[in-house]
N, C-alpha and C positions, 0 to 999 in steps of 0.2 A: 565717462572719461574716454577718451581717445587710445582708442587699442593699438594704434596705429603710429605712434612718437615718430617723428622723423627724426632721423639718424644726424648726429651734430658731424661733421667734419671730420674731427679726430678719430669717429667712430668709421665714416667711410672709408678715410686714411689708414685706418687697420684695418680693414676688413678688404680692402685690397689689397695691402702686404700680405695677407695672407692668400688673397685668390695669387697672387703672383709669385709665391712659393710652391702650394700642391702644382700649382701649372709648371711647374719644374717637372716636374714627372710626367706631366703630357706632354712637353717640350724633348726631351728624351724619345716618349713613341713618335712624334713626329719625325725626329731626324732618323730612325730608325727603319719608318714606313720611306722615307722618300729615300733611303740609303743605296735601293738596289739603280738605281741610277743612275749613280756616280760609280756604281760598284759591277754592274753586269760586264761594261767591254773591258776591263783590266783583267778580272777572272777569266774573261772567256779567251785572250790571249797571252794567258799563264803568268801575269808579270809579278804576282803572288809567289813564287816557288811552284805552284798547279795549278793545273787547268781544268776548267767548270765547262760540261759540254752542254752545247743549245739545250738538249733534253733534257738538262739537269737545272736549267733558266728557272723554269715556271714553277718548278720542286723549291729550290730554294726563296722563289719571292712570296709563297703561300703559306711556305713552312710559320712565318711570323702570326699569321692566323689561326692556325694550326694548334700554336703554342695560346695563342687567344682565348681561344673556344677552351682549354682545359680547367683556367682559372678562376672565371668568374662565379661560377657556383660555388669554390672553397674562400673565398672571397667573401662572397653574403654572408656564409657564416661567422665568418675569421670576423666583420665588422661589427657583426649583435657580440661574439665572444670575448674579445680580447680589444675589439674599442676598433675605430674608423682611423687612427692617428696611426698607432702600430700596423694595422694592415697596408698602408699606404706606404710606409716604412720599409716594407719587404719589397716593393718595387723597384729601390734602389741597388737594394740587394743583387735583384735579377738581372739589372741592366749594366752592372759593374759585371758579374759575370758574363753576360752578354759579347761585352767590350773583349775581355780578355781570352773569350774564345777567340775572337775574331782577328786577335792582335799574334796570336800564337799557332793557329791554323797554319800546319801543313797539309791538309787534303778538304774533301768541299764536305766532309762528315764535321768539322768544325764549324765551320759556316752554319751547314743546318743548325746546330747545337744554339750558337750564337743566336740565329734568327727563333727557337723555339723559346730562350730564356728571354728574347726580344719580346715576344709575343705573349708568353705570360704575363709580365710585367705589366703591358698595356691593358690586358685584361682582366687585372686588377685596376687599373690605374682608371678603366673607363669604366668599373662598378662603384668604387668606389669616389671618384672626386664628384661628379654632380651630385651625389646624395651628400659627404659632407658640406658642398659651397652651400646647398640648400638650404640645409640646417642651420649653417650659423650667421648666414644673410640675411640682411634688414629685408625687407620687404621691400621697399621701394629701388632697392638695386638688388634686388633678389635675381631679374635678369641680366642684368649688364656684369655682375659678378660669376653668374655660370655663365656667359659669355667669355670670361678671360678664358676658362677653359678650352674650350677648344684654338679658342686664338693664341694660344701655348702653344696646341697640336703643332699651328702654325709655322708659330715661329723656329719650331726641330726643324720644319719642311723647308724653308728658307735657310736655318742652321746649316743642313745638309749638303745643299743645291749650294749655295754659298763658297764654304768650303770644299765639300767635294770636285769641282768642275775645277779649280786651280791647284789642287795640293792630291798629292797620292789617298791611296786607301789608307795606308794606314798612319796617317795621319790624321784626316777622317775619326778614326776608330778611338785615339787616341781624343781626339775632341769630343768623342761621344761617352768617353770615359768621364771627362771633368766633372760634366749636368747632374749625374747622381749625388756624384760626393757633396757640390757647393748644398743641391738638396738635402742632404743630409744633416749639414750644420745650421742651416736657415729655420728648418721645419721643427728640429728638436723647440724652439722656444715659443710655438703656438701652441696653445691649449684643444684637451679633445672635445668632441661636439656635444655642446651643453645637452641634447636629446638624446647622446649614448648614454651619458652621465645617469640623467635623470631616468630611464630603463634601467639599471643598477641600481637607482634609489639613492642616487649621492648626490641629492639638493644642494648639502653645502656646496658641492664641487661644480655642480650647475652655474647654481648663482656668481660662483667666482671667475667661471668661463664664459658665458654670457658677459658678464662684466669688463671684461677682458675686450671681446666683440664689440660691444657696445660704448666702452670707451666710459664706464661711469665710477665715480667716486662717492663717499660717502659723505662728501663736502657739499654736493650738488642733490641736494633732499628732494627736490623735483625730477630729477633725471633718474635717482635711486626708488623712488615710487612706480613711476613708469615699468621700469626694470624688473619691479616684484610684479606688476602686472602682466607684465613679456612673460618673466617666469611661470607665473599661476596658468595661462594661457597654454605654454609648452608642456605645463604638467599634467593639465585636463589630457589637451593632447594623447602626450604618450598612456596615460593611466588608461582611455579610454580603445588608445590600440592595444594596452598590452594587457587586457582582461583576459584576452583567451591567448595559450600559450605562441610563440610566433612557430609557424611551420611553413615549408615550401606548398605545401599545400592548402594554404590560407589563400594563396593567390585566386586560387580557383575556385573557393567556397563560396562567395558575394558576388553578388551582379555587377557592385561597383568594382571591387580588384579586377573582375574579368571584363569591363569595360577599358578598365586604364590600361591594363595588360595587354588589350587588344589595341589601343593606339599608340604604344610605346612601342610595341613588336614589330607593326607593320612600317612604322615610320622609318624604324629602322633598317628593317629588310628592305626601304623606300630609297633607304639614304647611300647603302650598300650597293645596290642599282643603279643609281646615275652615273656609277662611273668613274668615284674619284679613285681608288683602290688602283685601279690599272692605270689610270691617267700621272699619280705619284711614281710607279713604277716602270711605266714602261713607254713612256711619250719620246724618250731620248731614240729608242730603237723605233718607232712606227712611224715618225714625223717623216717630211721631205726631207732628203738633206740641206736642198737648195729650195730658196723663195720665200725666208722670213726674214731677210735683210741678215740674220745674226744666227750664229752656232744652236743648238735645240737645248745645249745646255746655260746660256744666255737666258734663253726663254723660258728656259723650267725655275731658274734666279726671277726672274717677274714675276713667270705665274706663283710662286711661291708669298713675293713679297706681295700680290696684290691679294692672296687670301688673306695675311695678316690687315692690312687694309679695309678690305673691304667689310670681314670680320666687325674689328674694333670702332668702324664706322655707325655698325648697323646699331651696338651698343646701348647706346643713346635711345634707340628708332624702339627695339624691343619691348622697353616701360612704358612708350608711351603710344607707340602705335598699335602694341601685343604682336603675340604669337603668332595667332592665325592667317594674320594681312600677310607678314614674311613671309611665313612657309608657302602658303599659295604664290605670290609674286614670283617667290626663287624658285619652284617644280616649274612653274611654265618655265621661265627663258633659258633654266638648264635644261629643259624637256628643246626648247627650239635651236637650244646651241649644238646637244648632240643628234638631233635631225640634221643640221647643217653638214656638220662633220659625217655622218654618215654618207650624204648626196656625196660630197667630194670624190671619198673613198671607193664610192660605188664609181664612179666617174671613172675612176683612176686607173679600179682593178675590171672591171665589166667591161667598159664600152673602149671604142678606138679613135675617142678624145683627147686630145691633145691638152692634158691641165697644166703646162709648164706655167703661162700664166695664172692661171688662180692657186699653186702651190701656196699661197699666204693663208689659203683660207683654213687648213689645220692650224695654224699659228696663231690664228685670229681666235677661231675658236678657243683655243687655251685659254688665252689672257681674258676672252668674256665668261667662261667656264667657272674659273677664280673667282670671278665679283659673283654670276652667279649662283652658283653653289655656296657662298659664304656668308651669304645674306639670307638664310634662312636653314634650306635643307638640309645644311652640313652643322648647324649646331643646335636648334632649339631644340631636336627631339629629345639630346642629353637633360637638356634644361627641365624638360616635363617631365623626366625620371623623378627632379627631385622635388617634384609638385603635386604630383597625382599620386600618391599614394600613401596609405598609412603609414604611423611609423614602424609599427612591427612586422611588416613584409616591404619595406621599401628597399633595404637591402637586396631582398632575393628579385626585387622588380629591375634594380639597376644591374645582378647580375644574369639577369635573364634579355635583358638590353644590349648588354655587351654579348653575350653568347650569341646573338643573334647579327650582330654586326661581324664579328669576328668566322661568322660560318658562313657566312653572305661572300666575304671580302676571301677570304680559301677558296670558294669555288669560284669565280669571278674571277680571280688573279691564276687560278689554277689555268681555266677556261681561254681566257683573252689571248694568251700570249700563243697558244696552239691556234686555234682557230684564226688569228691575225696573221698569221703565217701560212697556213695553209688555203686558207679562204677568201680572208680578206680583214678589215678590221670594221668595215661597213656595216658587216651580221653584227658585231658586237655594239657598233652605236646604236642601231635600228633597235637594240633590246634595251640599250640606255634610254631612249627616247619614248620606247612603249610607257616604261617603269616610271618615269617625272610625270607623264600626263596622267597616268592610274590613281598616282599619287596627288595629284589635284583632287582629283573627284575624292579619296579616300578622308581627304582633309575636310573639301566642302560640308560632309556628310556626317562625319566623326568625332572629329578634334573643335574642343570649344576653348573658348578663351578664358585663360586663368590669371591677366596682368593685374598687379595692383591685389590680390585676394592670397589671404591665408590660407593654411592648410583647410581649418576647417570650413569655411567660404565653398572651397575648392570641392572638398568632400561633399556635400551639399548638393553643388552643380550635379556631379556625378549621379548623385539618389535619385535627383531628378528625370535625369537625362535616359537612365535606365528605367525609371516607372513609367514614363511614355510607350514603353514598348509595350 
């Protein structure tokens, strides 16, 4: 019998309302991440009630990572404890506070405040959502559904740039309030993840969330057979992770966790290095003023709306082309976009060239940055969070993912904005451009292709791929 039922309609149809809910919460980190943008030149010429001095710039756009790096570890647990649906829960929590600091701020110790509840939040949000879409995704949109995720990230980033570049801060702030709440009442009516369930041992509650997912009734004795098969299959599954008790330290006992570990970490530390972190933050300030035909905050509205774009393009490509074509395609030309960007800069700050004409080509670079960065490097590694790994440490793998993206993006954001200033912004592409090619070769050698294959398929790969050594 076909382990494998493809998913009727109805079923995909929910199983997107539902990726297009949790992405409510990565929708949030996104307008969040691209905030300081719209937010840097107001504060720095007091129109707040206070003023945020240069040196206190790159303090406050790191702080959000800052806030990152704290959570994702009580996160893993908070998700085997108390369930995937409730942890995810608490992000709204953070972001509603978030807002309210930021709405009430008279000095820039608020701000921080706001950008570390910012940053929490997210570092929940990116432990936890690829490992729930994972779980309760069909197989055959297994990627195009952890794809909504980050193309959420997205669309906050567009949210942001959007609104911010025509409407005050706190207005802004007031808009970033809304995202949590409408999440709040959306999410309450989706069920928790049939594989948390079932590690608790509450089959019945499996089977009725699964059901749920899958869109089946007990009218349909074909579809409900299938279903018990899904289920028998998810219960091997976890039965077979959850033999030995789950510890953080399981990660590191198997060849295969410390294989997966080792390409979920680097990809990430990968994906933190090209670039996009300070390119959200800080393109308003380093760009030309003059020689992209339109305002930088014009062009940060494209670049924003072309990663959603380019993103939900790839969608489709991910199932059927897989993982690995992406991610290599997208390291080289965001490896040869920020080469580009760097020549300029060197041109501009080094030599006693004259770039009035080619000022377009930072602007150029942005808008091909977006497409490539979003077609591969900027989302599947989340995606393999929720693929490579067992069920009883996948939790601590997605918050080990996130902690490493979020300590990446701190010193990076910390880094760029001093060194940009004093140096040049050249050094900083030159190390963007090193990090996309490294990461070619890391992929060529590493990272194998999981489309189309179940967990245990997957796991298998893995056995394999480590006994050759």
């Amino acid at each position: 019998m076909d382990n494998h039922p493809k998913p009727t309609l109805r079923s995909i149809v929910y199983q997107f309302c539902f990726g297009i809910t949790a992405g409510l919460a990565a929708m949030t980190s996104g307008s969040w991440l691209a905030w300081p943008a719209s937010a840097i030149k107001p504060l720095k010429e007091g129109t707040q009630g206070f003023e945020v001095k240069t040196s206190e710039i790159s303090t406050l756009v790191a702080l959000m990572d800052f806030g990152n790096v704290v959570t994702p570890v009580p996160a893993s647990y908070a998700m085997d404890a108390i369930g995937r649906k409730l942890t995810l829960f608490t992000t709204a929590v953070l972001y509603i506070a978030s807002s309210i600091c930021a709405l009430v701020a008279y000095n820039v110790y608020w701000m921080y405040f706001a950008r570390i509840f910012a940053g929490m939040a997210k570092g929940i949000a990116f432990a936890v959502i690829p490992i729930y879409l994972g779980e309760v995704a069909s197989i055959e949109i297994r990627g195009a559904l952890s794809t909504m995720f980050i193309g959420f990230l997205n669309i906050g980033i567009f949210y942001d740039y959007a609104i911010g570049s025509f409407a005050e801060l706190r207005i802004l702030d007031f808009a970033n309030l809304v995202i949590p709440l409408v999440f709040i009442v959306a999410f309450f009516f989706f069920p928790e993840s049939p594989y948390y369930l079932l590690m608790k041992g509450k089959k019945h509650l499996a089977r009725k969330s699964l059901a749920n997912y899958r869109q089946v009734t007990k009218k349909n004795p074909t579809r409900s057979t299938l279903l018990e098969n899904e289920l028998t299959i998810m219960q091997t599954t976890v039965e077979n992770d959850m033999k030995n008790k789950a510890r953080f330290i399981d990660l590191f006992l198997t060849a295969t966790s410390r294989r997966a570990l080792l390409i979920i970490s680097v990809l990430a530390l990968f994906q933190r290095c090209s670039g996009i972190s300070p390119t959200l933050a800080y393109s308003t300030e380093i760009m030309p003023k003059e020689g992209g035909g339109a305002t930088s905050n014009v062009y940060m509205i494209i670049f924003s709306f072309l990663l959603i774009l380019a993103n939900y393009s790839t969608m489709p490509l991910i199932d059927r082309w897989g993982r690995k074509p992406l991610l290599i395609v997208s390291s080289i030309t965001t490896g040869l976009t920020t080469l580009t960007a760097s020549v300029y800069y060197y041109l501009d700050r080094e030599t006693d060239m004259d770039v009035t004409n080619i000022r377009w080509i930072p602007y150029a670079c942005l808008i091909i940055f977006a497409i490539t960065y979003s077609i591969g490097i900027g989302f599947i590694p989340s995606t393999l969070v929720g693929e490579l790994f067992p069920t009883n440490v996948r939790s601590y793998a997605g918050s080990i993912s996130a902690l490493i993206l979020a300590a990446t993006s701190f010193v990076v954001n910390k880094i760029f904005y001093d060194v940009a200033v004093r140096y040049g912004p050249h050094y900083m592409y030159w190390f963007f451009t090193i990090a996309c090619f490294a990461c070619v070769i890391f992929i060529q050698f590493f990272v194998f292709e999981t489309k189309g294959k179940n967990f245990i398929e997957i796991q298998e790969i893995l056995k394999k791929t480590v006994s050759k050594k």
